[in-house]
C-alpha positions as CSV (number, residue, x, y, z in Angstrom):
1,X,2.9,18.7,23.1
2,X,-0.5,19.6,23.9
3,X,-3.6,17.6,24.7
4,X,-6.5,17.5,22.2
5,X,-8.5,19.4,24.9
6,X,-5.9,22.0,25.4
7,X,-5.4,22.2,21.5
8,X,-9.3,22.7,21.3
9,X,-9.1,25.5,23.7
10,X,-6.3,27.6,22.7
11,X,-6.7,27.1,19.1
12,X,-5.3,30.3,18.3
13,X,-2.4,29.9,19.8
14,X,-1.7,26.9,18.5
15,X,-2.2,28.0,15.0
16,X,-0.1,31.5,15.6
17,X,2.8,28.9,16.7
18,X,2.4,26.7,13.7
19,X,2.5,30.1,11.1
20,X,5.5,31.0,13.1
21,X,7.3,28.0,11.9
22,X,7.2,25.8,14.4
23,X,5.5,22.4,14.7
24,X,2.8,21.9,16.9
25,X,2.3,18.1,18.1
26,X,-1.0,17.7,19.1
27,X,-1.6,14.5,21.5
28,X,0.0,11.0,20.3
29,X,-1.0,11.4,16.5
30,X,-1.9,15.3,15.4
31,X,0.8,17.7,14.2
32,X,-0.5,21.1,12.8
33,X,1.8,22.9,10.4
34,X,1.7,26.1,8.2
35,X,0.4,26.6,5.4
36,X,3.8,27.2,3.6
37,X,5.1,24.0,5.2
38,X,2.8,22.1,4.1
39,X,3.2,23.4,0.4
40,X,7.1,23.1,0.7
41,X,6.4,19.0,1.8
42,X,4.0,18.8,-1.0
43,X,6.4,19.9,-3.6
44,X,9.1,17.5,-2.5
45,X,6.9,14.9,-3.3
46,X,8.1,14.1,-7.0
47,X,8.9,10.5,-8.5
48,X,12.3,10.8,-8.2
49,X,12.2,11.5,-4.4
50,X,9.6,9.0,-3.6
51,X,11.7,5.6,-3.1
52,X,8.4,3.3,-4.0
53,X,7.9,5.3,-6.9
54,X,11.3,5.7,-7.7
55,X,11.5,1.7,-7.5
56,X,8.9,1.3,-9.6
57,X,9.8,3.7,-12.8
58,X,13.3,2.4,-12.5
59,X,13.3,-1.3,-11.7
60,X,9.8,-2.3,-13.9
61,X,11.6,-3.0,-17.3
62,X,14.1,-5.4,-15.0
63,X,12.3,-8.9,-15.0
64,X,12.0,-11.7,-12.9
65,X,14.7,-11.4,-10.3
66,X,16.3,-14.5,-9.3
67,X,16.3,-14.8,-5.5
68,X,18.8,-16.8,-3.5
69,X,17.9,-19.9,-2.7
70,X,16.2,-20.8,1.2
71,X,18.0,-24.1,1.2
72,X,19.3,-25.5,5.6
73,X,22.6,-25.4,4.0
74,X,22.6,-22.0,2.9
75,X,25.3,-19.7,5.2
76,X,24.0,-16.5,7.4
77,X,25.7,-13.5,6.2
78,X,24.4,-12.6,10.0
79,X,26.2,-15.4,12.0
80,X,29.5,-13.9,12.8
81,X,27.4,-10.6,14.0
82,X,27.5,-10.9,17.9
83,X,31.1,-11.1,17.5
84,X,31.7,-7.7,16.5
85,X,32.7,-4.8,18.2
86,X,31.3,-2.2,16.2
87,X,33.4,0.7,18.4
88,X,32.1,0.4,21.3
């Protein structure tokens, strides 16, 4: 990971690694990518691989859906949860 300042500096470098193929994370929030990566993540970005648009093309025509009710009485499908051992 490199700081901004040390991004800013050997700018080169840093792009000649990310043309190379390989990510370069640039403080707590940049990442600088190729070109060609970037155009591969673009094309994967279709309805059908998108799951909010994929819920809305496919789920619109449903209707109202009926919720369970929020009554006290209403069970925890949750409650028995700390019980289990889940293979540890």
């Amino acid at each position: 990971m490199w700081t901004e300042q040390e991004a800013r500096e050997r700018l080169a470098e840093v792009l000649q690694r990310a043309e190379a193929g390989e990510p370069q994370f640039v403080g707590e929030t940049g990442v600088v990518i190729s070109r060609a990566e970037y155009a591969r993540l673009k094309a994967m970005e279709t309805d059908e691989t998108h799951p909010g648009r994929w819920l809305v093309k496919h789920l619109a025509g449903l209707g109202e859906i009926e919720l369970p009710s929020r009554d006290e009485d209403r069970p925890s499908p949750f409650a028995d949860w700390g019980d289990r051992d889940f293979g540890r």
